[in-house]
Structure formats: structure tokens, C-alpha cells
N, C-alpha and C positions, 0 to 999 in steps of 0.2 A: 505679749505672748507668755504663756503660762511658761515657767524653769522647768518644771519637775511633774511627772505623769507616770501613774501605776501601771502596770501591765494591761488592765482591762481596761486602757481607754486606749492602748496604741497596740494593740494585739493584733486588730486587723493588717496592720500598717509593718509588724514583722512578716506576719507570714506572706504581704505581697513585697517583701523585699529589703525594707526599710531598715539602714544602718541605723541601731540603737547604742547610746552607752549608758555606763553608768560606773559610779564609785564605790563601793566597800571595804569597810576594813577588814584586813587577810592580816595572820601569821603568817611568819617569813620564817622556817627551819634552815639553817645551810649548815650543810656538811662539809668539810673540805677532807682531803687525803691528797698528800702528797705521789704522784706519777712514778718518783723515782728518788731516789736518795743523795744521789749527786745534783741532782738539778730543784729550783725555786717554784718549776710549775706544778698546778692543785687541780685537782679536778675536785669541783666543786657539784656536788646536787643542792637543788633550792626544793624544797617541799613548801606548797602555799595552805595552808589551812584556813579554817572556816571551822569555830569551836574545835573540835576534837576531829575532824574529817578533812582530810589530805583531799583536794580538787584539782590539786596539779601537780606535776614533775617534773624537773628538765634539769639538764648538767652543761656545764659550762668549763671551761679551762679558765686559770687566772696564769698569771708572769711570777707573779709573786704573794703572800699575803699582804703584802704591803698594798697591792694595788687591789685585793680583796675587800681592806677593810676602808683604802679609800672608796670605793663605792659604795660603803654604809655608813661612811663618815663617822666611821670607829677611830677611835685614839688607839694607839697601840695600847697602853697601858689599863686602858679599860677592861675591867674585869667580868667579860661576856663568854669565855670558851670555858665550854664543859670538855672533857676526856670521855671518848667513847671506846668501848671495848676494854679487854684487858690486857693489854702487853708486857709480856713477861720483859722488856727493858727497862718498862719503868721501874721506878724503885722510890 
């Protein structure tokens, strides 16, 4: 059986119904900001790209960043975070 088939040979076969998948590489943007000052949880936005075009959105809560970046299997010390905005705290 054939792996892999272009749109035009199974197109009849979506529109009567037929679950399709398939894989592509996406850009993964995540945002985090912290909820509250006293507490560890982030609200998190994921923005999915595709070149330069956002095709998805969605926000999540995390516990901590700790359990953030274990689901990207970041080391803490990895140097991945950029500073967004300007906050007059920082300094």
C-alpha cells in the first residue's frame, strides 16, 4: 500500500468523509505572563506558524515554569527567552 498521497488522489475520499492526517513543520511562538505575583502559575499563549503566518492560537495555564519548559524539554539555563514589552521595573 502506497505511505504517502497528494491531495488530488484522495480528495474524493475527504469530502465523503475520510479522516486524513498528515505532518508538517510549524513554528512554535509561546508567550508566558505570570497570573498574579504571589503565585507560580503562567498563562501561557502558543502561536503555531507556518513562515511568517500564525494558523493557530490557544492559551493554556502552566503550575510553574518549571513544568513549562519541561514540556519543551528546555534546561533552565538555556538561553531561549526573549523580554517582551517594556517594564519600567526592569532596570
Amino acid at each position: 500500500m502506497k505511505e504517502g498521497y497528494c491531495y488530488q488522489e484522495i480528495a474524493h475520499l475527504v469530502k465523503s468523509g475520510q479522516k486524513i492526517t498528515f505532518t508538517y513543520p510549524l513554528r512554535v511562538e509561546v508567550t508566558a505572563v505570570a497570573l498574579h505575583p504571589d503565585r507560580d502559575t503562567l498563562q501561557v499563549t502558543f502561536a503555531l506558524l507556518v513562515g511568517e503566518y500564525t494558523i493557530a492560537e490557544f492559551t493554556s495555564e502552566y503550575d510553574t515554569v518549571e513544568s513549562l519548559l519541561d514540556a519543551f524539554d528546555i534546561a533552565d539555563h538555556q538561553d531561549v527567552f526573549e523580554l517582551v514589552g517594556d517594564k519600567k521595573e526592569r532596570t
